[in-house]
C-alpha positions in Angstrom: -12.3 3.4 -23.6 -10.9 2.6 -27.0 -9.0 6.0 -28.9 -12.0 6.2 -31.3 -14.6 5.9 -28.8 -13.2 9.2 -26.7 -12.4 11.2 -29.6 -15.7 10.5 -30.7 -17.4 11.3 -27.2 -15.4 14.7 -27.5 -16.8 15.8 -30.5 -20.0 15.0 -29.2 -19.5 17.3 -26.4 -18.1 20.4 -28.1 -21.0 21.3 -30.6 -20.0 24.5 -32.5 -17.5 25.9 -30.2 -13.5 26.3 -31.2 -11.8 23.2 -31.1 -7.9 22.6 -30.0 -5.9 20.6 -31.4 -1.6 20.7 -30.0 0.8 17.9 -31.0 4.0 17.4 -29.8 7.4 15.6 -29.4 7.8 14.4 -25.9 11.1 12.9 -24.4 10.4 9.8 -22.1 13.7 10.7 -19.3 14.9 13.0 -17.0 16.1 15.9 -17.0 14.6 16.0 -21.1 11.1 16.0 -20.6 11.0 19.3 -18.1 11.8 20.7 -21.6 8.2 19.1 -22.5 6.5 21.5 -20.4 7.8 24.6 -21.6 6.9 23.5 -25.2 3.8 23.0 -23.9 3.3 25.9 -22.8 3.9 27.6 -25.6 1.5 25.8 -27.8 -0.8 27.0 -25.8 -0.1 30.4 -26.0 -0.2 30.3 -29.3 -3.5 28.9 -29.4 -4.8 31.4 -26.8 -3.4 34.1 -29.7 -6.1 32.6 -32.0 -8.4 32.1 -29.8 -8.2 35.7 -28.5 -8.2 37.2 -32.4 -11.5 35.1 -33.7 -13.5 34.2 -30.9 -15.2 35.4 -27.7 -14.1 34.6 -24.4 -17.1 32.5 -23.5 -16.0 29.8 -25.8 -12.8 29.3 -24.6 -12.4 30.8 -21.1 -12.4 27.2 -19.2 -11.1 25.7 -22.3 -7.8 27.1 -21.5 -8.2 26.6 -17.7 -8.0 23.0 -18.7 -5.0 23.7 -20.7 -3.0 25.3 -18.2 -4.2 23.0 -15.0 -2.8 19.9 -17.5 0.2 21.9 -17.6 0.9 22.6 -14.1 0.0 18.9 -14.1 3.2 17.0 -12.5 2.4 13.7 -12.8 1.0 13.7 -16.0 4.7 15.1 -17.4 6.3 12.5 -15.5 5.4 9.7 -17.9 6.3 10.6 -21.0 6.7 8.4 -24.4 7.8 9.7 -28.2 4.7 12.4 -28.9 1.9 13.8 -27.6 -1.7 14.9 -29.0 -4.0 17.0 -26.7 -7.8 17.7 -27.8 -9.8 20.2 -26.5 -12.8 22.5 -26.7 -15.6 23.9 -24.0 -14.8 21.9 -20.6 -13.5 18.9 -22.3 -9.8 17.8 -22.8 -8.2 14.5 -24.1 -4.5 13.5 -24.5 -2.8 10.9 -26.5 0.5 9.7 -25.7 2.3 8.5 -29.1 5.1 5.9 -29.8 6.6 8.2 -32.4 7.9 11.2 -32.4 6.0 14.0 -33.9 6.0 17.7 -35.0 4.9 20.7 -33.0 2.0 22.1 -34.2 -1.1 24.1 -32.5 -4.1 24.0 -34.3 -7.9 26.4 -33.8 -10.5 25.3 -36.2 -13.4 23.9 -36.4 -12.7 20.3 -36.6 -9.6 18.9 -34.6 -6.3 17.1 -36.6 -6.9 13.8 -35.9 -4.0 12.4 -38.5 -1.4 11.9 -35.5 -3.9 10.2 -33.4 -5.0 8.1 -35.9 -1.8 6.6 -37.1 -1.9 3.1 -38.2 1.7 2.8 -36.8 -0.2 3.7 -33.2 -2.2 0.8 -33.5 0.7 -1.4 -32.4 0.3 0.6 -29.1 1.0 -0.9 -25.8 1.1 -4.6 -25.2 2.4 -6.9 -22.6 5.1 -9.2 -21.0 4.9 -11.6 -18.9 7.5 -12.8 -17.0 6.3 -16.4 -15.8 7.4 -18.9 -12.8 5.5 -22.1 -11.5 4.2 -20.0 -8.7 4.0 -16.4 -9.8 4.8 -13.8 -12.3 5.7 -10.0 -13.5 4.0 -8.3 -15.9 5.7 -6.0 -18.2 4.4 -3.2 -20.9 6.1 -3.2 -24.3 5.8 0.4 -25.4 8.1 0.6 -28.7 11.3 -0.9 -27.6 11.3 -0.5 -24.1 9.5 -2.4 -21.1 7.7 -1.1 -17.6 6.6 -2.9 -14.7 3.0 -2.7 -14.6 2.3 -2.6 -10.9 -1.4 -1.1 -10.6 -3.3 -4.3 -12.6 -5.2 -6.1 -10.0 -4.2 -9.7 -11.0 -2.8 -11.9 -8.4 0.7 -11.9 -9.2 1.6 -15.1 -7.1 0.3 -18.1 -6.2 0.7 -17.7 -2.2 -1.7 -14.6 -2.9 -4.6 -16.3 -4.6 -4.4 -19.7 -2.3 -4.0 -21.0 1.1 -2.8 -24.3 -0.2 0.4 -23.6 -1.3 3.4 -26.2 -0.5 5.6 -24.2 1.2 8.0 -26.9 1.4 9.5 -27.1 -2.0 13.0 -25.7 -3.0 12.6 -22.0 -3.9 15.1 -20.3 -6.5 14.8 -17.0 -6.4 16.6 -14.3 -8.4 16.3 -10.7 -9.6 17.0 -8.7 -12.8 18.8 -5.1 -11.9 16.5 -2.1 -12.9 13.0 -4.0 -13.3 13.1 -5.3 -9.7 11.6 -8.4 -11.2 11.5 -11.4 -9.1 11.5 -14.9 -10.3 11.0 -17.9 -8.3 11.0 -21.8 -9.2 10.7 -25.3 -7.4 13.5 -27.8 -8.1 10.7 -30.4 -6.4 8.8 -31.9 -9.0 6.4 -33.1 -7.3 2.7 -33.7 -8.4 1.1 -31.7 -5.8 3.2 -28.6 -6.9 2.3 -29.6 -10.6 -1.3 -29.5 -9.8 -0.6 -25.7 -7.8 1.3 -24.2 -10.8 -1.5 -25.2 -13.2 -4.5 -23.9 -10.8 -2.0 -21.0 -10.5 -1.8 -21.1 -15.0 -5.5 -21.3 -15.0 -6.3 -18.2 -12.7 -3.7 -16.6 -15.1 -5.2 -17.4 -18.4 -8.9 -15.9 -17.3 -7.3 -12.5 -15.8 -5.2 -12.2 -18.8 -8.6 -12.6 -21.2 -10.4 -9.5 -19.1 -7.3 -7.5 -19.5 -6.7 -8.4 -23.1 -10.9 -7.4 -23.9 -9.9 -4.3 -22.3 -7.1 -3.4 -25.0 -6.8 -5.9 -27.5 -2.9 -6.4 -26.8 -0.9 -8.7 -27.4 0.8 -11.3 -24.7 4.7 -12.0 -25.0 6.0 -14.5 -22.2 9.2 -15.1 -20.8 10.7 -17.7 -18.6 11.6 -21.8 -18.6 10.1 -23.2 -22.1 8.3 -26.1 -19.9 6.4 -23.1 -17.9 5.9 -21.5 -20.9 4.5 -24.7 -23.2 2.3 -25.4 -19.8 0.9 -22.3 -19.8 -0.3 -22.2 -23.2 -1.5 -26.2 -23.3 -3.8 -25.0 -20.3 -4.9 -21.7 -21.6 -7.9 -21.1 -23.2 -7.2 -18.0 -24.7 -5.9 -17.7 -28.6 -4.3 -14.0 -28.5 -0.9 -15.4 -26.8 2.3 -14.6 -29.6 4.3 -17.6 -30.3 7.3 -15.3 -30.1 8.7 -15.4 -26.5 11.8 -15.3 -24.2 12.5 -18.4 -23.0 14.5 -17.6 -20.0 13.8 -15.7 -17.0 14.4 -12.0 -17.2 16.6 -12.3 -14.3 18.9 -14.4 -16.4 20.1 -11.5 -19.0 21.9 -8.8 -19.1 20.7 -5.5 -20.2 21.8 -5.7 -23.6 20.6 -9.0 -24.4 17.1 -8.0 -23.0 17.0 -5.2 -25.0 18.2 -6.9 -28.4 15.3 -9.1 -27.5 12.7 -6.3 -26.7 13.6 -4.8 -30.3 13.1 -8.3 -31.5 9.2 -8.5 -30.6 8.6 -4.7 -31.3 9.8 -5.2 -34.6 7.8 -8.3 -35.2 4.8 -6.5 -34.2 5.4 -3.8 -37.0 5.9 -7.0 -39.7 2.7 -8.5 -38.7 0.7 -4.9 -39.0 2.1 -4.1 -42.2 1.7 -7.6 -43.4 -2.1 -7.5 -42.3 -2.8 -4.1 -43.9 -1.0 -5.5 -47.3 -3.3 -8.5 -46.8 -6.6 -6.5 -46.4 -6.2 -3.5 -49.3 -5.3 -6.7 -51.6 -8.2 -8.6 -50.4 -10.3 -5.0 -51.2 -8.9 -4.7 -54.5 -9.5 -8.1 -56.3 -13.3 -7.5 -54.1 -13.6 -4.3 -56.3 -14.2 -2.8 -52.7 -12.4 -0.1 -52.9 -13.1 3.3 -53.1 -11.1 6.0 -54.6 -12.4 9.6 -55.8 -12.6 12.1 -52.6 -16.4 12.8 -52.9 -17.5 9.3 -53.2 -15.8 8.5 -50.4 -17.4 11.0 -48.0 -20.8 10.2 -49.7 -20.4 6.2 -48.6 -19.3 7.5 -45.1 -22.3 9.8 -44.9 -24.3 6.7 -46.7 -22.8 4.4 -43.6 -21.0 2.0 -46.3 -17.4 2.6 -45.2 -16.1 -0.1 -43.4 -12.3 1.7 -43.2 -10.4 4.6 -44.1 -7.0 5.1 -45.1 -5.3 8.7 -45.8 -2.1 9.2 -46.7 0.3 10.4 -43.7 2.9 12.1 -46.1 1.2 14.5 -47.3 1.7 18.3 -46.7 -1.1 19.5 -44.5 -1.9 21.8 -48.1 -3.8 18.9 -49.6 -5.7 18.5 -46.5 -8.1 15.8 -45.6 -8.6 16.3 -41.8 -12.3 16.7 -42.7 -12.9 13.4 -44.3 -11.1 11.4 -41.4 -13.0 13.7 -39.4 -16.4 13.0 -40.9 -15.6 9.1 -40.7 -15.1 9.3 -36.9 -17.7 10.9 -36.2 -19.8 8.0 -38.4 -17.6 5.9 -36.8 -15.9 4.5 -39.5 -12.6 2.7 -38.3 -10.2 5.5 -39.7 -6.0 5.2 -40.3 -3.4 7.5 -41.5 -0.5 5.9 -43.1 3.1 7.1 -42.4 4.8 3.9 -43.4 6.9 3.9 -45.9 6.2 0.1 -47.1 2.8 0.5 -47.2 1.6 2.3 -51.0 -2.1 3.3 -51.2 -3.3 4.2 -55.0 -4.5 7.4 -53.8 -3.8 9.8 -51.5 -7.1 8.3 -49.4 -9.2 5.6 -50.2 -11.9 3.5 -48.4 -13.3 0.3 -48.2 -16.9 -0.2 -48.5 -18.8 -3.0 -46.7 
């Protein structure tokens, strides 16, 4: 479900009762993030404190019991990235991991802080790399500058799995990178029959990559040989693969050069957000589709003739617009703070109207 979606079906659930709203830095390794915990914790104390002071226990009582079963909640501390938002109010809870590192805050009122959450910066999110032989692959998640295996997608990761039909005479390279107990494996036999395998293999590839890029409009970074690569992509389909890619087999670098690489795509993928953000306020502006003054903006997103919000990250929580983003989600207005500090917006929120 996309982030808009469930904050959206929360609101929906918690009517008039108190809403929750604790954000948080989180650290991704051991022994650091048994520190995450504890902080935890005590944001939730805190918001018990409120809670306790201003409202009645009906209205909160399994509220909390959510809180505190998340925080006793082993797994879920396990897998950690930069920050953390949790949402909550009567029975429900959400959490957002974030791939920046936030403030602490705890928050009772009657709307959640959504700023965090809504971060243009998070819109980067998670996206994929795929490590790619003739005959099968490894799929990896780029979260900022680091990548995970991805072992619980339900893709056929080699060819052997998917058909019967496989040559299993050719000559097999295999090879591994240390620490992503990645395999990759290649036929020195050229061979037409394993031509014609390797592109039913590509094929099969292309269509399971489509369902999981409809799922969360990532984007798809390959690595391995550039003839796999260019075969791949003269087969597929598809449109959303990035021209940037590895063209080498994980197994064949180091850790540092991997990584150097890694921060190479991550940091492209910020250029191309920021570029497309420019792109679209400019496009607004000689439109004459912006608009600027705070009460004409909530009266086009109560008038459903806000296409997109934009608030201004940097400002102190005094000059507080958590109601308007609020009020857009809720109308379901795509909503973005702005924390970057190459992108300038003329006020400190405007919107663009359809």
């Amino acid at each position: 479900m996309e982030k808009k979606e469930k904050i959206l079906e929360l609101i929906n659930h918690c009517g008039n009762a108190p809403k929750v709203t604790i954000m948080m830095p989180t650290n991704r390794k051991s022994p650091d993030n048994k520190k995450d915990k504890i902080l935890f914790k005590n944001l939730v104390q805190e918001c018990r404190n409120v809670l306790e002071e201003k409202y009645s226990p009906p209205t909160y009582e399994k509220m909390l019991e959510k809180l505190y079963t998340l925080h006793e909640d082993t797994m879920f501390w396990s897998h950690s990235t930069k920050g953390l938002v949790v949402l909550a109010c009567n029975e429900n809870i959400e959490t957002f991991r974030l791939n920046r590192t936030i403030e602490e805050k705890s928050k009772v009122s009657n709307i959640f802080d959504l700023r965090a959450v809504m971060a243009y910066e998070e819109t980067i999110g998670v996206h994929y790399l795929v490590d790619l032989a003739k005959d099968r692959f490894t799929l990896y998640t780029i979260r900022d500058k680091e990548i995970t295996e991805m072992t619980d997608h339900e893709i056929k990761n080699s060819f052997t799995k998917l058909f019967d039909d496989f040559d299993d005479e050719g000559n097999l390279n295999v090879g591994s990178y240390g620490g992503l107990q990645g395999m990759y494996h290649g036929h020195k036999d050229k061979s037409e029959e394993i031509k014609k395998d390797r592109d039913k293999f590509f094929r099969y590839l292309d269509k399971e990559f489509a369902n999981l890029h409809k799922e969360t409009q990532s984007h798809f970074f390959f690595a391995g040989t550039k003839e796999n690569i260019l075969t791949f992509k003269r087969l597929a389909q598809e449109v959303f693969y990035h021209d940037l890619a590895i063209e080498q087999p994980l197994s064949s670098l180091n850790k540092k050069s991997l990584d150097d690489k890694i921060e190479k795509i991550t940091l492209k993928l910020k250029e191309e957000a920021i570029q497309k953000l420019k792109k679209e306020l400019n496009d607004a502006y000689n439109q004459h589709k912006i608009i600027k003054d705070k009460d004409d903006i909530i009266k086009a997103i109560e008038e459903h003739s806000v296409s997109k919000l934009y608030i201004n990250g940097k400002l102190s929580y005094k000059n507080n617009y958590d109601e308007i983003l609020f009020k857009a989600i809720k109308n379901k207005v795509d909503a973005f703070v702005i924390y970057s500090d190459n992108i300038e917006l003329e006020k400190d929120v405007i919107a663009l109207h359809w």
